[in-house]
C-alpha positions in Angstrom: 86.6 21.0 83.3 89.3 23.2 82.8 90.5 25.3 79.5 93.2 23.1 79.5 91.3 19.7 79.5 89.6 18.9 76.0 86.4 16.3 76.2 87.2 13.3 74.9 84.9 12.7 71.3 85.1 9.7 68.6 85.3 10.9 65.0 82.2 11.7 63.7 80.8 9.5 60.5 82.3 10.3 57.0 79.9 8.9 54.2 83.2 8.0 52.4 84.1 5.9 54.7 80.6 3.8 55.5 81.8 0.3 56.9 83.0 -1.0 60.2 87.1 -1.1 58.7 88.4 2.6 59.5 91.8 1.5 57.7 90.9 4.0 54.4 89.6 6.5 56.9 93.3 6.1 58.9 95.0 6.4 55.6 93.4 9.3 54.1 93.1 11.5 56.8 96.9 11.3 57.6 97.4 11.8 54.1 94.7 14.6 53.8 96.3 16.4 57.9 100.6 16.7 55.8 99.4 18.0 52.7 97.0 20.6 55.0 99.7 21.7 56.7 102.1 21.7 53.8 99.7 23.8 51.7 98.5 26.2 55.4 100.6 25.2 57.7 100.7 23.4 61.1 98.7 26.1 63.0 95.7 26.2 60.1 92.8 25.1 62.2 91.4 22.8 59.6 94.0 20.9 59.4 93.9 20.2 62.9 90.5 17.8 62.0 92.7 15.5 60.3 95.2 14.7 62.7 92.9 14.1 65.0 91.0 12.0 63.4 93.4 10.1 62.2 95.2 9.6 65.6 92.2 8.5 67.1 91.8 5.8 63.8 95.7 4.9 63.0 97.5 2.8 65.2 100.7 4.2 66.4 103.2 1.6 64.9 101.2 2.7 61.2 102.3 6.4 62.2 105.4 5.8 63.6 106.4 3.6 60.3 105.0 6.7 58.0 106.5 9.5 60.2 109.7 7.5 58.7 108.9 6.8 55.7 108.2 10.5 54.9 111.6 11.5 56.5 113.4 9.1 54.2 111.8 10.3 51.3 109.5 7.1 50.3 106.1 7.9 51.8 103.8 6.0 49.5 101.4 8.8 49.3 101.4 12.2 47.2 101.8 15.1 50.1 101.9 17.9 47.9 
């Protein structure tokens, strides 16, 4: 495997999050990954849990939808 290659992993478990619907998990760690990187910054390491675990949870259209809705101004959730 090269440096460039990364293995491919599921997220691990998060006791918040104990049933089978990851749809909390989804929300909260996109939530948790923009107010990471507003507070650090893209390149904190950290941060860089929670987008990937929520793009391995969310589907794209809920990401695409709140990559919009964040532009616009009307993300349901509190970023800062």
């Amino acid at each position: 495997m090269s440096a460039e290659e990364t293995p491919l992993k599921t997220v691990g478990f998060d006791a918040r999050f104990p049933n089978q619907n990851q749809t909390r998990h989804c929300w909260q760690s996109y939530v948790d990954y923009h107010k990471c990187i507003n507070a650090k910054g893209e390149e904190f390491e950290p941060c860089k849990v929670f987008f990937r675990t929520y793009s391995s949870l969310c589907p794209v259209d809920w990401v695409e939808k709140w990559d919009a809705q964040r532009e616009a101004g009307n993300f349901a959730g509190d970023l800062k």
